[in-house]
N, C-alpha and C positions, 0 to 999 in steps of 0.2 A: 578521535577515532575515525579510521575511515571506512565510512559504507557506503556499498552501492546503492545506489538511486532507483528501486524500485515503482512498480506501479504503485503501489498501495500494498506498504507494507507493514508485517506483521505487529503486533500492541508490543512482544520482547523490541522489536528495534528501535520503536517508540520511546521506551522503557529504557534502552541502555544510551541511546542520542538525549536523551533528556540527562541522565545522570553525567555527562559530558559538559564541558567547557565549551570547548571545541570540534566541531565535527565537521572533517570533509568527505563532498560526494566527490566519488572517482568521473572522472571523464571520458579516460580513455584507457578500458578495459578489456580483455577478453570477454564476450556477450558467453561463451558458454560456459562458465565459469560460476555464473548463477542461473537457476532457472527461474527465480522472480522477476528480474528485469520487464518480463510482457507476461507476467501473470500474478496472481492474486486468488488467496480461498476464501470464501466467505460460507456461512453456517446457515445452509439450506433446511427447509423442511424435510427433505429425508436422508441427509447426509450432508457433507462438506461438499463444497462443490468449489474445483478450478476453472477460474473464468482466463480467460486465454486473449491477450490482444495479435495478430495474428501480424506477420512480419513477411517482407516479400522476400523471396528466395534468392533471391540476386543481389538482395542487399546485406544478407550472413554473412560476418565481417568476423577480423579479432578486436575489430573496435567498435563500441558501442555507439560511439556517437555517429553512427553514420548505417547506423539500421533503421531501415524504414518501415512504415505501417502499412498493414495490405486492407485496403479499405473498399474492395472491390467484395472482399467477405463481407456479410450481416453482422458481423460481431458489435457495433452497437449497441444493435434493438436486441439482439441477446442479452446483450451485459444488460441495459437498462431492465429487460424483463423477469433477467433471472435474479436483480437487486430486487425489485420489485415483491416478487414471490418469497423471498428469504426476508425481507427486512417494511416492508408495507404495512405490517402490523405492529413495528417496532416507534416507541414511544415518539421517536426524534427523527424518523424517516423523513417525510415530509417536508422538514423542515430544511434539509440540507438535501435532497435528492437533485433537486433541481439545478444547483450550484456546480456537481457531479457530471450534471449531464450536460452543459453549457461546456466543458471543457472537451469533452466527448465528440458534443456537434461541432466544435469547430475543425475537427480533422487535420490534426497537427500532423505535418507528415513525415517527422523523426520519435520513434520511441523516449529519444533520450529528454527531447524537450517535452512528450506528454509526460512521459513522468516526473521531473522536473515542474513540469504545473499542477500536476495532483499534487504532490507534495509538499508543496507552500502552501494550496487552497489547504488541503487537510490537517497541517504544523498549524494554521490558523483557526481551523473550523474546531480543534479539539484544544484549543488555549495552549499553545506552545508556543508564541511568540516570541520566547526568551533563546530559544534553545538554534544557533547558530549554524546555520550547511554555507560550509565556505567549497570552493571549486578549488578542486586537486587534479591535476592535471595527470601524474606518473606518481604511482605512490606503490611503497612495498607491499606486494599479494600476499602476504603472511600476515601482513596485518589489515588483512580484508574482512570486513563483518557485512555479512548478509543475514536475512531469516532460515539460511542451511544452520547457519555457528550460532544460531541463540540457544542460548541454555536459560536465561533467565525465568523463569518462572511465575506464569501470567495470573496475577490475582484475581480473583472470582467475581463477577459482577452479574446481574442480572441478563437473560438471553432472550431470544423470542420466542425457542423451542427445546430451554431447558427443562421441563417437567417431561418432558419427553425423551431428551438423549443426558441432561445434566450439562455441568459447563463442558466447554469446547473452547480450548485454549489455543490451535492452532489455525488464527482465523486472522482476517487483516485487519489495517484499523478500521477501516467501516464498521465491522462490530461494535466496537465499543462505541463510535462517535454515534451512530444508529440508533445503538441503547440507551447510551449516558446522555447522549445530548452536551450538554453545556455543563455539568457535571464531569467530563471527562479530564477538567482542567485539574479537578479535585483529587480524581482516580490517580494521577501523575503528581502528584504532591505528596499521595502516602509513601513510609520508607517503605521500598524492596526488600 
């Protein structure tokens, strides 16, 4: 399957890369083509919320790997503060926050390689170690899967602020590894 290389993407892609053999991330893409690439929703106390990596304006390309990070914005201590307030209460927060933010502070100054290292950290942090991102260089755009083309259908697990909105299914993986913890290996083991 080929998907693009999100920052932290959604539990469907999670979900259909695990049901895969094989799966490569694109390289070298059209960036506008998905809008995940430098964003990510997570399941706030009063709604969903898009956290945004912000990209410098000179560096808007048709190819991804060669957009840059604008680090001259706050969007760390944002992202950290507003993970904070969504998930600080959540069972497993804690526990992996720190790991999250270690990638953060290092200020990787291509998009393609910080997502690229979220992605491995979190393939490991949620017991997916099995599940294989080989590097696709040029690959047919019809056969592109991002979290726009998931259709799958995200099974229910416990939330931080489900008694209050219910589940919320269009959320990144942070949700589930935040909630389930080390448990998530399990979540990914039941059939779809």
């Amino acid at each position: 399957m080929n998907l693009i290389p999100e920052i932290f993407p959604s539990i469907q892609w999670f979900i259909l890369a695990n049901q895969q053999q094989n799966n490569y991330l694109l390289q070298h893409f059209s960036a506008p083509n998905n809008k995940y690439t430098n964003k990510y929703i997570i399941a706030g106390p009063n709604q969903l919320q898009t956290l945004i990596v912000p990209i410098l304006a000179s560096t808007k390309s048709d190819d991804f790997s060669h957009v840059q990070i604008d680090y001259s914005q706050k969007w760390i201590r944002e992202h950290k503060n507003a993970l904070q307030t969504a998930y600080g209460k959540s069972p497993f927060f804690e526990y992996y926050d720190y790991r999250i933010f270690d990638i953060f502070d290092q200020q990787i100054p291509e998009l393609s390689q910080l997502n690229q290292s979220l992605l491995a950290l979190t393939t490991k942090l949620i017991g997916l170690e099995n599940v294989t991102f080989l590097t696709l260089v040029n690959g047919d755009t019809n056969l592109i899967f991002n979290s726009d083309k998931m259709e799958t259908l995200t099974p229910e697990f416990s939330q931080v602020f489900d008694a209050k909105f219910g589940f919320r299914p269009k959320v990144s993986i942070l949700d589930l590894l935040f909630n389930l913890g080390p448990l998530c290996k399990d979540y990914f083991q039941a059939e779809f």
